[in-house]
C-alpha positions as CSV (number, residue, x, y, z in Angstrom):
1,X,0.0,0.0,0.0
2,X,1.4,3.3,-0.8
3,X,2.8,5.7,1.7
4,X,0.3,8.4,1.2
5,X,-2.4,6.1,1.4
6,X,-1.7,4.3,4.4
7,X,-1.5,7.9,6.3
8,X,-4.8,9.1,5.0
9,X,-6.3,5.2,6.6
10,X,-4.8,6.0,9.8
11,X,-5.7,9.4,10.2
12,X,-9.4,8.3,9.2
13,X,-9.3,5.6,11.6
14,X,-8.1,8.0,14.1
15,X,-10.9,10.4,13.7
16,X,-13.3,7.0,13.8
17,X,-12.4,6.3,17.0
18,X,-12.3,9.7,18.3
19,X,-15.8,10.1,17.7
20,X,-16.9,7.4,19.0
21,X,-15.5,7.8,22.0
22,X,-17.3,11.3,22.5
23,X,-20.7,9.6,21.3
24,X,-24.3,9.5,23.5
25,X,-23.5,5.9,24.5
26,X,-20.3,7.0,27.1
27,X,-21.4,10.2,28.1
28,X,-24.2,11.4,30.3
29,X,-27.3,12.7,28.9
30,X,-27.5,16.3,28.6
31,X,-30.2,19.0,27.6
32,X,-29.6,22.2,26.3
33,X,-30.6,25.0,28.2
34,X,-31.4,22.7,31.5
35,X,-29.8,23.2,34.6
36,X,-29.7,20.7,37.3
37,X,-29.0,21.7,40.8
38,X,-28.2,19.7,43.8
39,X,-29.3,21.1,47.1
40,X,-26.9,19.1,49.5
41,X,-27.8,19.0,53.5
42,X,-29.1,18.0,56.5
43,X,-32.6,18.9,58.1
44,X,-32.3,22.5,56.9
45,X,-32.3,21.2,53.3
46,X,-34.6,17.9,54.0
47,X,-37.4,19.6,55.9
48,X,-40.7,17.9,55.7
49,X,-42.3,17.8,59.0
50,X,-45.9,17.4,59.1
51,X,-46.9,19.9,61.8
52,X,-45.4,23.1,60.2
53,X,-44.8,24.7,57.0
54,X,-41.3,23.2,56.8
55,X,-40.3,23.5,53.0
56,X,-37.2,24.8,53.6
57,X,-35.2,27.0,51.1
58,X,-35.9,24.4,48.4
59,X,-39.8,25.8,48.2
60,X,-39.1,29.5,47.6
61,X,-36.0,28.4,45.1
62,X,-37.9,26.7,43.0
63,X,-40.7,29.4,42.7
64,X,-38.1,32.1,42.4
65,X,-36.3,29.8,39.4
66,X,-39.7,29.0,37.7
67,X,-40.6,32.7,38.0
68,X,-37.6,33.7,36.1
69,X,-38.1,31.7,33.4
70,X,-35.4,28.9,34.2
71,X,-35.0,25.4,32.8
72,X,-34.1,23.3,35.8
73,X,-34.3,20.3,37.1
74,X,-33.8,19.7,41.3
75,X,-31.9,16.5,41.4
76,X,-31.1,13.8,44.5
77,X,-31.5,10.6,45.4
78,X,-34.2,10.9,47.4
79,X,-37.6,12.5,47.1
80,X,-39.1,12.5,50.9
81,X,-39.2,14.7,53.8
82,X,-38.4,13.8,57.5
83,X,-42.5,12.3,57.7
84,X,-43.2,10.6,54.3
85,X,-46.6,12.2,54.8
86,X,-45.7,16.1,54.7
87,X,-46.3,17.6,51.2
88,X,-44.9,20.9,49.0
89,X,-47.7,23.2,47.7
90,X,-47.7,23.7,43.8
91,X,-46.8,26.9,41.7
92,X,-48.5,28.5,39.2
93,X,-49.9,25.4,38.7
94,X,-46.3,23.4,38.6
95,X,-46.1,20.8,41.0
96,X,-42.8,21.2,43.1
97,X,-39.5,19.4,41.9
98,X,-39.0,17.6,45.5
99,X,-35.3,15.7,44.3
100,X,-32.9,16.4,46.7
101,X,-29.9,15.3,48.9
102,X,-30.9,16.5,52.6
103,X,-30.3,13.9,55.4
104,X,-32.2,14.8,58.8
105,X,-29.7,14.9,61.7
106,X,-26.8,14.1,59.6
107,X,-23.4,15.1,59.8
108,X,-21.1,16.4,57.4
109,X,-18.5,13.3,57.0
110,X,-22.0,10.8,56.8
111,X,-23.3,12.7,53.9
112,X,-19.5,12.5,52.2
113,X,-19.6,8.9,52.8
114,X,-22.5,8.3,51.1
115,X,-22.6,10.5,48.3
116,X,-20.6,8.3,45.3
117,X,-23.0,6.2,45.7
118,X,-26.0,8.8,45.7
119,X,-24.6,10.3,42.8
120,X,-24.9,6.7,40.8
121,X,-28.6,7.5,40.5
122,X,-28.6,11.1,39.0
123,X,-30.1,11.5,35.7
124,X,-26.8,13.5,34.7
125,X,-24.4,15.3,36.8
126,X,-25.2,18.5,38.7
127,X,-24.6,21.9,37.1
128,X,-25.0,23.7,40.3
129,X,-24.7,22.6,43.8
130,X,-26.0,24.3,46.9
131,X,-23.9,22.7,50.2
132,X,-25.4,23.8,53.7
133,X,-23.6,21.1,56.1
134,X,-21.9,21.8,59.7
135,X,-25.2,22.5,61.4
136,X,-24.9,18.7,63.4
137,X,-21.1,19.3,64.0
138,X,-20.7,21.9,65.8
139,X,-19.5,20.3,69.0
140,X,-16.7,18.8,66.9
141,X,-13.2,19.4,68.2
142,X,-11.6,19.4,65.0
143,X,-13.2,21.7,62.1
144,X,-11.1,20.5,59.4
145,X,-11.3,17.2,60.2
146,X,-15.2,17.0,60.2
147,X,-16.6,19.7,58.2
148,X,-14.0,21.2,56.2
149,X,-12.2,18.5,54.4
150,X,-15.5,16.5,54.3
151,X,-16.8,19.4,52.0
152,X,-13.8,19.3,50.1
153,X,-13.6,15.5,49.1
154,X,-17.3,16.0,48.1
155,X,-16.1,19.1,45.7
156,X,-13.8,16.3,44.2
157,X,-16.4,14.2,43.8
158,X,-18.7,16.4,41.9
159,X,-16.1,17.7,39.8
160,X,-14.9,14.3,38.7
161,X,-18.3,14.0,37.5
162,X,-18.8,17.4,35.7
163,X,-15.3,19.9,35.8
164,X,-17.3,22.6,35.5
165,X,-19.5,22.1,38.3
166,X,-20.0,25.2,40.5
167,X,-20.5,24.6,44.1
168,X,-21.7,27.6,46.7
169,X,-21.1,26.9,50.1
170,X,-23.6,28.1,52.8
171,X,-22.6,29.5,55.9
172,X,-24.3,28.1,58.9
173,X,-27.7,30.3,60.3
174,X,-25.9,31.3,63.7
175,X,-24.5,34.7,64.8
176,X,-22.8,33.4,68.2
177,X,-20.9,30.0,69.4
178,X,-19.5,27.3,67.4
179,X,-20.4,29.1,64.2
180,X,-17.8,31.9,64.1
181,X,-15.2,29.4,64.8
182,X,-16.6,27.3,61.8
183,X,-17.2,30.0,59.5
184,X,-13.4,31.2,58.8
185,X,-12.3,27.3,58.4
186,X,-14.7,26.7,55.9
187,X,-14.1,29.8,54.1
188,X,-10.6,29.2,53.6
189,X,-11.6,25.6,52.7
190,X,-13.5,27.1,50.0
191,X,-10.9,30.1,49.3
192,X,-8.9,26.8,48.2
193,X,-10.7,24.9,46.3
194,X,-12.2,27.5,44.3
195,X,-11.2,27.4,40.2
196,X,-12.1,30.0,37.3
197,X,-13.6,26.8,35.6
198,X,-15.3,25.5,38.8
199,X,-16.1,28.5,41.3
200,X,-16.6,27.2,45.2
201,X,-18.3,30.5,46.6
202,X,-19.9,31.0,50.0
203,X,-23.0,32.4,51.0
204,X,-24.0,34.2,54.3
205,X,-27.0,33.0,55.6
206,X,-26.2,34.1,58.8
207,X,-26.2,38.2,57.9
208,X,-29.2,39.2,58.5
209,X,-30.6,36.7,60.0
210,X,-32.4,36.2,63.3
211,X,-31.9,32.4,64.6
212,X,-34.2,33.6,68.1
213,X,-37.4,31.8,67.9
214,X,-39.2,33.8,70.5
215,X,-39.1,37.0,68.4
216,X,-42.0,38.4,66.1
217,X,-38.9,38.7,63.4
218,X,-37.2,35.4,64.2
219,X,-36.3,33.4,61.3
220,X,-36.7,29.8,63.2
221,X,-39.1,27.7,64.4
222,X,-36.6,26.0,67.0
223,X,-33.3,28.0,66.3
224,X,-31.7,25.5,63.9
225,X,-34.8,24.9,61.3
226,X,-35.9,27.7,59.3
227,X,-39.5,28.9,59.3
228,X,-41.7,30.6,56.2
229,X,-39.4,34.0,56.8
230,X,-36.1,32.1,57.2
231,X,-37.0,29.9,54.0
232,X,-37.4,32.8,52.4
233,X,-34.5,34.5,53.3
234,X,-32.4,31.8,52.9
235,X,-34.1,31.0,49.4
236,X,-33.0,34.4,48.4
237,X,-29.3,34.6,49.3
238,X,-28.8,30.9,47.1
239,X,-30.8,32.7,44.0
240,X,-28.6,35.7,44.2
241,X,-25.2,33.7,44.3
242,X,-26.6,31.5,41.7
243,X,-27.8,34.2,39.2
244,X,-24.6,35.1,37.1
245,X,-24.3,30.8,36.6
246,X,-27.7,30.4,35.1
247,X,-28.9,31.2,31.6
248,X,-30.9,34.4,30.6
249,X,-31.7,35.8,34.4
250,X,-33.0,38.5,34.6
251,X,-34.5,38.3,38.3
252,X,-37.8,37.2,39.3
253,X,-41.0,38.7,37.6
């Protein structure tokens, strides 16, 4: 076979293979335009008790998301609130996206553990991911060891699954004790880890916010789990952080 010729076969062949290899059948499915989001958590992301209007931030995301005109999709492995029983209103006649990755009680290393595994069942891998962890560990007597670096394999985790994937980082809901020694550890963590291709940013729930349950303007039910306000509040701090990430916002309508 001539020279020439065999060079043009193995180019072809290379260009063959190199397709295939980029093809539907090895890579995840994804839709243009769509954004999946994981919301990542304990009971402040879970929510669901059937005695009060426990939505948690999720709620008053997803309304501020559909009201701007986003494509989304809430993703998780598990669909529940703390009682099986306890529903999510509808919107504008949408019925709420209730996917998510919130664990009742858990701590922050737990939720690392177990999240390869969670991530197994996604339809595709997350665009966004909202991370509100520490709440359960703050009697720990090492930060790094049990919130920070957990939160840091799990940003390794996600990004092995989608480089791109950016991760905001929520502050814990606390003014006073274990949270301002938290805080600064976490920050740095994120200070870190944080790419141009895959921003880690953190968000400060706690400005702002009143965690005192007793007070017309508290933001708590119990001074740990949100209430309507504190949803709300909360809801709107992830949207703004989230904004310059998502396609054609322009801010709710």
């Amino acid at each position: 076979m001539p020279a020439c010729r065999s060079a043009f076969v193995l180019i072809l062949g290379t260009l063959v293979l190199a397709a295939f290899a980029d093809t539907p059948a090895t890579q995840p499915t994804r839709v243009q335009g769509l954004v999946r989001i994981l919301c990542i958590g304990d009971s402040i992301t879970q929510g669901g008790k059937r005695d009060r209007q426990e939505y948690t931030y999720r709620y008053p995301l997803f309304k501020m998301l559909t009201d701007a005109g986003t494509t989304f999709d809430f993703i998780g492995s598990t669909q529940k609130g703390l009682h099986p029983d306890a529903t999510w209103p509808d919107y504008k006649g949408k019925p709420f996206d209730p996917d998510h990755e919130g664990h009742y009680g858990w701590k922050t290393a737990k939720v690392r553990d177990n999240l390869a595994d969670w991530m197994k069942t996604y339809p595709a891998p997350a665009d966004i991911v909202l991370i509100h962890l520490g709440t359960n560990d703050q009697k720990s007597d090492n930060i790094e060891r049990d919130i920070a670096q957990p939160i840091a394999d799990m940003i390794k985790m996600l990004r092995d699954a989608n480089p791109r994937v950016v991760v905001l980082v929520g502050h814990l809901n606390f003014n006073d004790g274990a949270a301002l020694k938290i805080r600064p550890i976490v920050q740095k963590m994120a200070d870190d880890q944080s790419t141009p291709t895959s921003p880690v940013l953190t968000v400060n729930h706690y400005k702002g916010w009143n965690e005192k349950p007793r007070q017309d303007d508290s933001d708590t039910f119990d001074w740990a789990h949100p209430n309507p306000r504190g949803q709300q509040k909360m809801a709107e701090k992830w949207f703004e952080a989230m904004k310059p990430y998502l396609p054609k916002i322009e801010g709710p309508k």
